[in-house]
C-alpha positions as CSV (number, residue, x, y, z in Angstrom):
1,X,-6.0,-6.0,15.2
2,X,-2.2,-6.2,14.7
3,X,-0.4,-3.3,14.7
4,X,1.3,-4.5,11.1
5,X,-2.3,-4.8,10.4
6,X,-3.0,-1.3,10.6
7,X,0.3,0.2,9.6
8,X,-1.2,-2.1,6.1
9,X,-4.6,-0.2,5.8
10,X,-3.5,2.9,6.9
11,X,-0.4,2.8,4.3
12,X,-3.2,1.5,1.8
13,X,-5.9,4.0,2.7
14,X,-3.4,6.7,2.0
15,X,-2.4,5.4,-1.6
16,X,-5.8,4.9,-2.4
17,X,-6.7,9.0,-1.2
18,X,-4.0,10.2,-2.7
19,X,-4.0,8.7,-5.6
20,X,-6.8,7.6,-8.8
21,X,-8.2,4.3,-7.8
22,X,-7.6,2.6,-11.1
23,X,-4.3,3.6,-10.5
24,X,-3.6,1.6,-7.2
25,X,-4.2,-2.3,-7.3
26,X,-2.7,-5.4,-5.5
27,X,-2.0,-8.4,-7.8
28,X,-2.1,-11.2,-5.3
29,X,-0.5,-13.7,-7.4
30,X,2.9,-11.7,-8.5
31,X,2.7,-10.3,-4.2
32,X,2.8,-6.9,-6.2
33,X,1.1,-3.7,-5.0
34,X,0.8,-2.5,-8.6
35,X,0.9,2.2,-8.5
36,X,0.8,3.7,-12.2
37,X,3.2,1.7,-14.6
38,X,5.4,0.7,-11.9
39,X,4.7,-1.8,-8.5
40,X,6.0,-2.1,-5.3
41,X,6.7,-5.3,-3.2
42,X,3.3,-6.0,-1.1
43,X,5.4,-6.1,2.1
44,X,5.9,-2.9,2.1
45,X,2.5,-1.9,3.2
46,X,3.4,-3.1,6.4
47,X,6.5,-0.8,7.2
48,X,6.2,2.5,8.8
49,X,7.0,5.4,6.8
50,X,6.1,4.0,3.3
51,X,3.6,6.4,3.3
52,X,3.3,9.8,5.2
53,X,0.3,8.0,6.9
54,X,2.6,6.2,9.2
55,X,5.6,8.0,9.6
């Protein structure tokens, strides 16, 4: 596995934990990881410190 693979889950894993399921969601058409009423580019789930999980 990649390490921007696992930077991914491991940003993922923590949105989902710490957060309501329905409330996290990826929108593969619009590349949108979709959090509450607002959305964040999908990319980011790769980057290192978009969640505490990977900083």
């Amino acid at each position: 596995m990649t390490e921007e693979t696992i930077t991914a889950l491991r940003n993922y894993d923590y949105l989902v934990r710490n957060n309501k399921l329905e409330d996290i969601a990826l929108d593969w058409e619009s590349d949108t990881l979709v959090r509450g009423e607002g959305g964040y580019d999908i990319g980011l789930l790769t980057e290192r410190g978009f969640t505490p999980a990977t900083r």
